[in-house]
C-alpha positions in Angstrom: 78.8 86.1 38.8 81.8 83.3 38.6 82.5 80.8 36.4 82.0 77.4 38.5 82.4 74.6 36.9 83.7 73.8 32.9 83.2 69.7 31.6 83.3 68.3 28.2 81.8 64.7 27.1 84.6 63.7 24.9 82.4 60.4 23.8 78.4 61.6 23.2 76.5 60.8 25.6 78.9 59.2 28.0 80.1 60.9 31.2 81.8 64.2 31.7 85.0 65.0 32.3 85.8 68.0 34.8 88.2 70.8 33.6 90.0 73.5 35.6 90.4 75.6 32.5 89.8 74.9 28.7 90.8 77.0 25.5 87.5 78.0 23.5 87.3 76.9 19.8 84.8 78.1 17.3 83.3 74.7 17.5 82.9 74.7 21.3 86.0 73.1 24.1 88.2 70.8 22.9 87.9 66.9 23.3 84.2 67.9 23.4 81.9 65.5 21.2 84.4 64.4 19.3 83.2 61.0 19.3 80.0 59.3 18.6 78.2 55.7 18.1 76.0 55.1 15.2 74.0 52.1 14.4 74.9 50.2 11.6 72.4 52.4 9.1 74.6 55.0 10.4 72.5 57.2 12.5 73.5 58.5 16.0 72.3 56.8 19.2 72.6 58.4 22.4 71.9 57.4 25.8 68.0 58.1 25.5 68.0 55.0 23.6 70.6 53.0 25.7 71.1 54.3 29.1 74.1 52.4 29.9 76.2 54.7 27.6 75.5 57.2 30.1 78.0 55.2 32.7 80.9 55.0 30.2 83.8 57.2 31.9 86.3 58.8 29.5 90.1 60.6 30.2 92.5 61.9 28.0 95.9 60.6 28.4 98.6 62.0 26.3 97.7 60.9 22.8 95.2 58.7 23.4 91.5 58.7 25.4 90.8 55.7 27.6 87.6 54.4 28.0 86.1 52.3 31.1 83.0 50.6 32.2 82.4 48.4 35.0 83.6 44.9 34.2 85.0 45.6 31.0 88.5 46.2 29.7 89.9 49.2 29.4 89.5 50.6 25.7 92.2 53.0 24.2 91.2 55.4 21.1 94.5 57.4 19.5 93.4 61.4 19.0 94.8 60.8 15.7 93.7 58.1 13.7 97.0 56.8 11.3 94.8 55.8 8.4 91.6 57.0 8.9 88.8 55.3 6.9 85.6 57.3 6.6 81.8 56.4 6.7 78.7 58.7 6.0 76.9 59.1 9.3 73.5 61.1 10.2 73.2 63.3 13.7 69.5 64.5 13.6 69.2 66.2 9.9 72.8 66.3 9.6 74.3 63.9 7.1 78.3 63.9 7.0 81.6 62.1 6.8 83.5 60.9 10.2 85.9 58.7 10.8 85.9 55.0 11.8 87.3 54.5 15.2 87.8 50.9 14.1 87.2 47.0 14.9 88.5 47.6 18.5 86.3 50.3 19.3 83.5 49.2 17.4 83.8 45.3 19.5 83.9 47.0 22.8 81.1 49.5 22.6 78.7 46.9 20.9 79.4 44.0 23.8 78.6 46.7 26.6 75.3 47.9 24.6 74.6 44.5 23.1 73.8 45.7 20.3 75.9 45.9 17.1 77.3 49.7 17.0 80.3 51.6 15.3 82.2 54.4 16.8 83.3 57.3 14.7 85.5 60.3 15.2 85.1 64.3 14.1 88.6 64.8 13.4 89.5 68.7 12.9 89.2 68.3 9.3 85.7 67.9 9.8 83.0 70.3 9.9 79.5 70.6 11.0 77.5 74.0 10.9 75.0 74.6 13.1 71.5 75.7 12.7 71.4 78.8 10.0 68.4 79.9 12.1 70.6 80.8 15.4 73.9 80.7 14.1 76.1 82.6 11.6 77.6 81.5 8.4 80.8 79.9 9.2 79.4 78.5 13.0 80.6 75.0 13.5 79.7 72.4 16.2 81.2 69.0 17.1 78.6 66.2 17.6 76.9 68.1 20.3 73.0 68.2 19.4 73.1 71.3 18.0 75.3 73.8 19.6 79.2 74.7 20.7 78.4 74.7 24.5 75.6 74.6 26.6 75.7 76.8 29.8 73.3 76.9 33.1 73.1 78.6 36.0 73.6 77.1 39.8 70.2 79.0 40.8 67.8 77.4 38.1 69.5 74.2 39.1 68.6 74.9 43.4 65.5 76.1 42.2 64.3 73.3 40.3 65.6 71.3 43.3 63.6 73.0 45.3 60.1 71.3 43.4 61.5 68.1 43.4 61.2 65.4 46.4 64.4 63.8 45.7 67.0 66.8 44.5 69.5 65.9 41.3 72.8 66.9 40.6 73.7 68.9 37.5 75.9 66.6 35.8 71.8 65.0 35.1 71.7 68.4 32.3 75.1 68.0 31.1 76.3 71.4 30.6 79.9 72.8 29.6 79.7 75.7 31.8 77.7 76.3 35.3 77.4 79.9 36.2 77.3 80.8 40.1 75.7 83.8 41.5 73.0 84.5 39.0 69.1 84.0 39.8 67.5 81.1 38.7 66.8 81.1 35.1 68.5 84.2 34.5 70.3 82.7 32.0 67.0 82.6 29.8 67.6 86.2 28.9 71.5 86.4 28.1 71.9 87.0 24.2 75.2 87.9 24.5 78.5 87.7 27.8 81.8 87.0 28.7 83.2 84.7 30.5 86.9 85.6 31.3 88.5 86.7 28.0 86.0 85.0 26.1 82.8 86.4 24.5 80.0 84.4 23.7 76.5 84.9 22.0 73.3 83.0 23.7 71.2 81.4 20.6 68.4 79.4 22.0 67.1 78.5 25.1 68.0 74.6 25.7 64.6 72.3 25.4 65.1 68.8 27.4 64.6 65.3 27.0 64.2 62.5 28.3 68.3 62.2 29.2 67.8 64.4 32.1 65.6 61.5 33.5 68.7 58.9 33.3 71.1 58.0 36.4 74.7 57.9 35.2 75.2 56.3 37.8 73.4 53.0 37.2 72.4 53.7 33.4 68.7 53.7 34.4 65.9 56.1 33.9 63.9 57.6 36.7 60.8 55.4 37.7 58.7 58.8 38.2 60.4 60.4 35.3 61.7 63.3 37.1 63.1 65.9 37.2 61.8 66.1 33.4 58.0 66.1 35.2 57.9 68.8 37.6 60.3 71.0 34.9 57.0 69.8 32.3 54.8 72.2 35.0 56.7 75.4 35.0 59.4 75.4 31.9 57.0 74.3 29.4 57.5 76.8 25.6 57.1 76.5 22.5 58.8 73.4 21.3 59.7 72.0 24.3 60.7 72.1 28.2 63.3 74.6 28.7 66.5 74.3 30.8 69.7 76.0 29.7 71.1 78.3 27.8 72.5 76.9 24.0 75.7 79.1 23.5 78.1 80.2 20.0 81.4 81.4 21.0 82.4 85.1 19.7 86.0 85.1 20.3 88.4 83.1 20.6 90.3 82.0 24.3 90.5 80.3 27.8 87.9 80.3 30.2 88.9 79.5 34.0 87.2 77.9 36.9 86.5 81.6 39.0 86.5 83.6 35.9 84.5 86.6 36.4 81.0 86.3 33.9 79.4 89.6 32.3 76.3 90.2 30.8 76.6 92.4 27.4 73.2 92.0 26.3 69.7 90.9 27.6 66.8 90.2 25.6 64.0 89.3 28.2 61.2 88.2 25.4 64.0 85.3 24.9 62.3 83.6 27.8 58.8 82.5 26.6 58.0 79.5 29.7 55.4 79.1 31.6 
């Protein structure tokens, strides 16, 4: 098995950018989730609320990340605010302190979601554990939904295309890391692998929403609400419909596009789907 692809989302929910390599930081890759919109209470919105996030493009360039949209002006955000000014934000049942991308940011985002928003920023000095009933003390992650990385396999991905009448790509999952040469839904099982130098620890099987069902192409949801429908008839656990594999890195890195992937450990009652 090979490492084929790596992609971080630098903004939540908007689209990916593709890497050839990427160092591996406790908190998952970096420029991953680093920022996020929240309404003016605070809490997090995403793209299952407002699709059109999901056509936002993204690219780091030097020390700053520009932002595009069609018919918009192109928005620049520094990687290191000068005088950060911080607001209390929520992200599920997380409650913490980011900072405020500023007037700028906050003007652009709300006119292309029209809808009053503010942008803020996990700076490094910033920390957010994960879930104390898969992770560790001491795990981190960014503004991810609950996790460092997420990682699937180009098998589930052919397989579910397989079921559906019209096929999607993968970007429609948003993953960090696709995984070639393993049978579909293999990665159900993997508790614990390497990829490269870098070892990692497989938490919790990744339930779905309805984001998979959005076009990031034209920031609109499926009419037939697929593929999240036929994946409802076969990937259906407790808690939810299953497509992924939620991952906590173990070492620290860089992982390569072609990097050879090895399972350490397999834990097949991991996979509970029907």
């Amino acid at each position: 098995m090979k490492l084929a692809s790596i992609h971080i989302y630098p903004v939540k929910s908007t689209r990916a950018i593709d890497l050839p390599a990427s160092e591996v930081l406790p908190r998952g890759l970096p420029g991953d989730r680093r920022w996020m919109l929240v309404e003016e209470n605070g809490r997090f919105l995403t793209a299952r609320q407002h699709p059109r996030l999901a056509m936002v493009e993204t690219a780091f360039d030097g020390d700053v990340l520009r932002v595009r949209a069609p018919d918009m002006p192109e928005l620049t955000l520094p990687l290191q605010p000068s005088s950060p000014r911080m607001r209390r934000v929520q992200i599920w049942n997380d409650s913490l302190e980011a900072v405020l991308a500023g007037p700028a940011a906050d003007a652009w985002f709300s006119r292309w979601l029209n809808k009053p928003v503010q942008l803020v920023q996990m700076t490094d000095d910033i920390h957010r554990g994960v879930d104390p009933d898969y992770g560790q003390s001491g795990d981190e992650v960014s503004f991810a939904d609950g996790f460092p990385l997420l990682l699937i396999g180009e098998g589930s991905l052919a397989d579910l295309n397989a079921r559906l009448a019209s096929p999607v790509p993968m970007r429609r999952f948003r993953p960090n890391v696709v995984i070639a040469g393993s049978e579909p839904y293999a990665e159900d099982t993997w508790t614990r692998l390497r990829i490269g130098e870098v070892e990692f620890e497989g938490v919790k099987n990744c339930s779905r929403c309805v984001f998979t069902t959005i076009d990031p192409d034209t920031g609109t949801k499926s009419p037939d609400g697929e593929p999240l429908r036929t994946l409802q008839t076969y990937r259906l656990g407790e808690g939810g419909i299953y497509f992924g594999q939620n991952l906590i890195p173990r070492s620290s890195g860089t992982i390569r596009v072609g990097d050879e992937v090895e399972i350490l450990e397999v834990r097949p009652e991991r996979a509970k789907v029907r």
